[in-house]
N, C-alpha and C positions, 0 to 999 in steps of 0.2 A: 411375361410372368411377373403377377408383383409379389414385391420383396417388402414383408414387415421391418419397419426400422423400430427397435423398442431401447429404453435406456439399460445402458449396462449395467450391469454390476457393482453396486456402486462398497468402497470398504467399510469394512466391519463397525468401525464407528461412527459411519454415514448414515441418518433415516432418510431422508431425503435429500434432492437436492433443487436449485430453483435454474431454469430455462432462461437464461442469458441473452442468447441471439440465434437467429439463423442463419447461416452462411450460405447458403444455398436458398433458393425461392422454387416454388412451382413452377414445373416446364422446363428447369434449367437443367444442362445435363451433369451427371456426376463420374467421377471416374473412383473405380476401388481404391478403397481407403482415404478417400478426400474426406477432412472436417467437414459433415453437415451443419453442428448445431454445438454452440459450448452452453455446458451445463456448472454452473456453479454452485458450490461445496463451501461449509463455511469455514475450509482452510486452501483448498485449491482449486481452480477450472479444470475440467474436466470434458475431453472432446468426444464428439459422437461422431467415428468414422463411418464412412459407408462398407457393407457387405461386400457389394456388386457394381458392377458399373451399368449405368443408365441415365435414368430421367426419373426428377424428382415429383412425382404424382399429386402428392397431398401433403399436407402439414396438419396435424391433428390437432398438437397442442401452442399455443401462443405465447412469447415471448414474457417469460415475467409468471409462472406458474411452476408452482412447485412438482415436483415429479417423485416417482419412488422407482426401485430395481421393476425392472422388467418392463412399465407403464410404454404402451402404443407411442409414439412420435411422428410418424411421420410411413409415409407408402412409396416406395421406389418403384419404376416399371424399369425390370432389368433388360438390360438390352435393346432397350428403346432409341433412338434419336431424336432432339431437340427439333421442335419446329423453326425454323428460318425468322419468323416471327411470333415468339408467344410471348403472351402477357404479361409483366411479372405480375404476379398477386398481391397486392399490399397488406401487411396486418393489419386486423381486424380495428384493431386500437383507434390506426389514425388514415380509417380509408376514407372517411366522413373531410379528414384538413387534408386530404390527397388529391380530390376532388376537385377542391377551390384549389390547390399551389397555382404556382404562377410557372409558366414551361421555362422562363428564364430557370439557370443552375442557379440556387443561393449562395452566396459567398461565405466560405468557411476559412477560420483562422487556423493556426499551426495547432494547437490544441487541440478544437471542434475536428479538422481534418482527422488528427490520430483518432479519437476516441467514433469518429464513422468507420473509418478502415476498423478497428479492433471490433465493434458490433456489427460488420460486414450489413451497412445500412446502404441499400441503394439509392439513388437519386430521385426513387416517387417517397419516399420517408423525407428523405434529407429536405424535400419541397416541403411537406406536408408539416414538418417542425419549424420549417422557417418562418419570421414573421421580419418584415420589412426588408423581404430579401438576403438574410443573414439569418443564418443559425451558428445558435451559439453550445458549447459543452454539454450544461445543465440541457437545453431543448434537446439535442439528441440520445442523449440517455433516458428523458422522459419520453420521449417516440419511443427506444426500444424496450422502454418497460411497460407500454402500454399506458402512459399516462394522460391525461389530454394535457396540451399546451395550450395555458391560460394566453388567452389574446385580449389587450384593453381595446374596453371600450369607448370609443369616442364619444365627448358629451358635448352636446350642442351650446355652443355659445347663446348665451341671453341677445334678450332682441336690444338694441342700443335704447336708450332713453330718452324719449324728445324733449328736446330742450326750449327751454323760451326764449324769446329775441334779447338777451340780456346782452352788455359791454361783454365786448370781447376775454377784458384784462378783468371782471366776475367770473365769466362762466369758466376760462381756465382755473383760477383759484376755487370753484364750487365742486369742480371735478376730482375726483380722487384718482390719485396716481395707478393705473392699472397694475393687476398683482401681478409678482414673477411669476415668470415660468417654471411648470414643476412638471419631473417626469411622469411618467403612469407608476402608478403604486398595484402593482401587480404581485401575485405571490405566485409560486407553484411549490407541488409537494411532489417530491421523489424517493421513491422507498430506500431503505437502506441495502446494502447492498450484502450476502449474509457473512462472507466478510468483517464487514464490518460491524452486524450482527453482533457476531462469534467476539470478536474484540471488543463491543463494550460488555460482553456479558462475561468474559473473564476477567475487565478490570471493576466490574464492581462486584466478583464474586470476592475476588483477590482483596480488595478492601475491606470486605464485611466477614470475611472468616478468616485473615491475617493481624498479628499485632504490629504492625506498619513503622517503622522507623526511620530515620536518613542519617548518615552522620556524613563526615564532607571531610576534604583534604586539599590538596593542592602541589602540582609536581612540577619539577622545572627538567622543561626539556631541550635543555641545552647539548646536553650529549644523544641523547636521540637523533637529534633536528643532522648533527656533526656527523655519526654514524650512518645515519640514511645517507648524508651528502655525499660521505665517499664511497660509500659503496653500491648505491644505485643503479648507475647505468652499469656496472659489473654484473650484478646479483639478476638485473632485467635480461641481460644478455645472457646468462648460463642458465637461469631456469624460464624464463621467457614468460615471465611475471611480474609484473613492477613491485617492489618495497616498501610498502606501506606503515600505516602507524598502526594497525589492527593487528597485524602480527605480536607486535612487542606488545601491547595490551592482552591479547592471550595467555601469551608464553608469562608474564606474570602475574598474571590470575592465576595460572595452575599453578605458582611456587606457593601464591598466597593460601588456592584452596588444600596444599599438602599440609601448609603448618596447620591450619585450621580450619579441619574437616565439618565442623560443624556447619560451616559455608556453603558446604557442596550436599546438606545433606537436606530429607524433606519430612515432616509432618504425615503421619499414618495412624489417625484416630490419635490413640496414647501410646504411639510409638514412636520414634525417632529412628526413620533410614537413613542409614550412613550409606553412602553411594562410593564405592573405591574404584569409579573411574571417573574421567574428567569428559563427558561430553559439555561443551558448553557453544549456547545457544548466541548467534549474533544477528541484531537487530535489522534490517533489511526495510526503505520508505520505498511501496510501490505506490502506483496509480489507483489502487486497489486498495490500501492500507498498508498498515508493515507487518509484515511477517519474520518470523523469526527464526531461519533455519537452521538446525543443528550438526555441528564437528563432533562427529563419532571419534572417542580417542583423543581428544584433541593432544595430549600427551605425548603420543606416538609422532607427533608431524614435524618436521622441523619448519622453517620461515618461508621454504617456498612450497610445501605442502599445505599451512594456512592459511597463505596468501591465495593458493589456487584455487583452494576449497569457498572461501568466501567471496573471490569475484564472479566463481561459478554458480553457486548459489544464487548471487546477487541477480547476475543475467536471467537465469531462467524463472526467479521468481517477477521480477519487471516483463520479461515475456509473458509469464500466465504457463509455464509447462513444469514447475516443479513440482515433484510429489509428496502424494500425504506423508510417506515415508520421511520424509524430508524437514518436517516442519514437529514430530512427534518428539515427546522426550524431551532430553536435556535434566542438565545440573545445576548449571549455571547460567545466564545471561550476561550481554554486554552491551549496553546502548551507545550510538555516540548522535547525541542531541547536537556538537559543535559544528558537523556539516553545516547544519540550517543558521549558523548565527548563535543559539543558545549559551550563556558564560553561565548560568545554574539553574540545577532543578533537581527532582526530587522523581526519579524513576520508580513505577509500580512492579510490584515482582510478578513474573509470571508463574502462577501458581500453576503447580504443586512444587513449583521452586521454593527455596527463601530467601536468597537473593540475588540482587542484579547492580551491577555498574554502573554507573553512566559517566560518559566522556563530555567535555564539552568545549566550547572552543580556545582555544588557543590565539594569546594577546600577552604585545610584551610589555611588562610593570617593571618598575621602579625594584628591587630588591636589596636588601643587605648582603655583600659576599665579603667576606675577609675585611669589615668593616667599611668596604665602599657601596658607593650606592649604583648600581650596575641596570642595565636595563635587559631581563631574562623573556621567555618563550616562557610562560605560566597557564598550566590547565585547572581548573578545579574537577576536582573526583567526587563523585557522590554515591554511596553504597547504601541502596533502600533493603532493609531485611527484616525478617520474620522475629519480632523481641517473642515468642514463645517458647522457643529455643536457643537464638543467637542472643546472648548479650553484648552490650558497649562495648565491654572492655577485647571480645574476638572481632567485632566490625572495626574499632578502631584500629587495631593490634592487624587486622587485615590489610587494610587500606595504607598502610607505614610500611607493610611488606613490599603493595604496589608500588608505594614511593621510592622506594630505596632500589628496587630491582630495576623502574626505569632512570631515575637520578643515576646509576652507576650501572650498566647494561651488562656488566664484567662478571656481576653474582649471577645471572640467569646462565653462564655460560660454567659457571665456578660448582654451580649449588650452595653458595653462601648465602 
C-alpha cells in the first residue's frame, strides 16, 4: 500500500516553508516515525516523520523548494522491504557532477563532515560536490541546495616563443620574469538560508521604523569574578548547572527594568505598552544564525532556574529542535558579543522590542580605586533603545542600575 507523505501543518505564522534536505533516499527503508525530510521555517527546522514503516518509493519535491501545509513530498510503500541492492537516487541538482565523481571517497574536514551528517548527504552527493578530491562547507551546502558547483576552468598555456640564436647572458635578460602563480578566481552563489532571510529582514525593519540609539557604561567585575569563584563548584554540585555570567546579567536587568518600565515596554501605532512581566529574550550564535530564545517570567527564576533555562535553550537551538514557541515574544533582550572577542558595539533592538543589552568582553585595565592605580576585570555595557519613547536620561539611569547591581551583588539580593 502506498502511503502519501505531505508537509504538516505548518504554525499560524508560517506561509511556507523551504525543503532543507532528505534524510532518507529512494529504496531505502524507513521505520515509523523516522525524520524523512527537514523543512525549514524562517525561525526553526522543522522534521517530517514518517506515518508507517516501509520503503521510501519516491521523492516528489527537491531539496531547496519552497513548500506550503499539506503540499505532496514524497510516497512511502508501507510494509515493503528494501532491496539488498537498490540504487540510491541522486538529486536531480547534481546527477549530471555524480556521473563524472571520481569512486575515490573525497576528503572532508571537521566542519565539511558536520554540515553532510546535518543535511544527511550521501557519498554520490558528497562525490558529485567534490572538486580535486575535497569538498569543502560552502560545496556541500550548494549540492543540497541544488546549486551547481562552479568548477574552473583550465586555460591552456601559450605556445613558448622561439627564440633566436642570441648570447645566452641577452636572451636571459630579453625574457621577462614568468608571472606568479594565482589561484582560480572562481565564484559560486548560495542562497540564503530563510533563517537568515528572516534575520536580515528584521534588522532592517528594526532600523527604518525605530529611533535607534546606544549609550554605553562600563562595570568592574571584581566581586562577580570573586562570588562565581567561591561558590561554583558548590552551586554546580546542588543544582547540576554550572554558574555562569548570564544569570547575574538577567537578575539585573529585571531590577533595572522594574525602576524603569519604560525599558520593558513597546510601540503600538500611538500607543505605548507597558508589559508588567519580565520575559526577556537571550541571544543564542547557531550554525544557522542567532536566534533568540525567550525566559517566560524571568522574575520568577532564581540563578539555577536561569542558568538551566539558557543552556537548554542553547542546546536545542545549535541542534535545530527548538520551537517556534520558543523564539516568540519577549520584552527584553541580552546580547553578549564578548564570547566572540568583541570589547564594543552597538546592538540592534529586536523589534517590537525597544531595547537590548549587550555584553562584551571582559579585560583587565588600569583603574583608580581608593586613589591607587589597581588593575580590574572591566566590561563595557551598551544599551541600544527606541529614542521614541525611551529618553537619555532612563537609558542612562538604566545602565547605572546594571552597574551598581553587578559592582555590589548584595542589592540584587537586598532590593536596594
Amino acid at each position: 500500500m502506498s502511503v502519501e507523505i505531505r508537509v504538516p501543518q505548518l504554525p499560524e505564522s508560517v506561509a511556507d516553508a523551504t525543503l532543507v534536505a532528505w534524510r532518507k533516499q529512494p529504496g531505502e527503508t524507513v521505520s515509523r516515525d523516522e525524520n524523512l525530510a527537514d523543512l525549514e521555517t524562517d525561525k526553526v527546522v522543522l522534521e517530517v516523520p514518517s506515518p508507517v514503516a516501509g520503503v521510501l518509493q519516491e521523492i516528489r519535491v527537491q531539496p531547496g523548494t519552497s513548500v506550503k501545509s499539506g503540499e505532496l513530498l514524497a510516497v512511502i510503500s508501507a510494509g515493503a522491504i528494501a532491496a539488498a541492492a537498490v540504487p540510491v537516487a541522486p538529486v536531480a541538482a547534481v546527477a549530471a557532477g555524480a556521473a563524472n565523481a571520481v569512486a575515490a571517497a573525497p576528503k572532508l574536514g571537521p566542519a565539511a563532515q558536520r554540515v553532510a551528517e546535518e543535511l544527511g548527504l550521501g557519498d554520490t552527493m558528497i562525490a558529485a560536490a567534490a572538486r580535486g578530491g575535497r569538498a569543502s562547507k560552502s560545496d556541500l551546502v550548494a549540492a543540497a541546495s541544488g546549486v551547481p558547483v562552479p568548477v574552473p576552468v583550465p586555460v591552456a598555456a601559450p605556445a613558448p616563443a622561439v627564440l633566436k640564436a642570441v648570447p645566452a647572458a641577452k636572451q636571459a635578460a630579453a625574457m621577462p620574469a614568468p608571472p606568479a602563480a594565482r589561484g582560480a578566481r572562481s565564484e559560486k552563489r548560495v542562497p540564503m538560508t530563510r533563517l537568515r532571510q528572516r534575520i536580515a529582514e528584521r534588522l532592517v525593519q528594526a532600523q527604518a521604523t525605530q529611533a535607534l540609539l546606544t549609550t554605553f557604561n562600563e562595570i568592574d567585575l571584581t566581586n562577580i569574578n570573586e562570588l562565581r569563584g567561591r561558590y561554583k563548584d558548590g552551586f554546580e554540585k546542588r543544582h547540576g548547572v554550572k554558574l555562569g555570567f548570564m544569570s547575574f546579567f538577567v537578575k539585573a536587568a529585571i531590577e533595572g527594568l522594574r525602576k524603569y518600565p519604560l525599558i520593558n515596554a513597546a510601540v503600538s501605532g500611538t500607543d505605548i505598552v507597558y508589559h508588567e512581566y519580565f520575559d526577556i529574550g537571550v541571544a543564542v550564535s547557531t550554525d544557522r544564525g542567532l536566534m533568540v530564545p525567550v525566559l517566560r517570567d524571568a522574575d520568577a527564576l532564581d540563578f539555577a532556574g536561569i542558568e538551566r533555562g539558557i543552556a537548554g535553550y542553547a542546546q536545542r537551538a545549535r541542534e535545530g529542535t527548538i520551537a517556534l514557541e520558543d523564539l516568540t515574544g519577549g520584552t527584553f533582550s541580552i546580547t553578549n558579543g564578548g564570547v566572540f572577542g568583541s570589547l564594543l558595539s552597538t546592538p540592534i533592538v529586536n523589534a517590537p522590542q525597544s531595547a537590548i543589552l549587550g555584553m562584551h568582553k571582559t579585560m583587565l585595565r588600569p583603574m583608580v580605586v581608593d586613589d591607587q592605580i589597581v588593575a580590574r576585570p572591566m566590561m563595557y555595557l551598551a544599551l541600544s533603545y527606541d529614542h521614541r519613547i525611551i529618553d537619555g536620561k532612563e537609558a542612562v539611569q538604566f545602565l547605572v542600575t546594571i552597574k551598581d547591581c553587578l559592582e555590589d551583588p548584595g542589592r540584587m539580593l537586598l532590593g536596594v
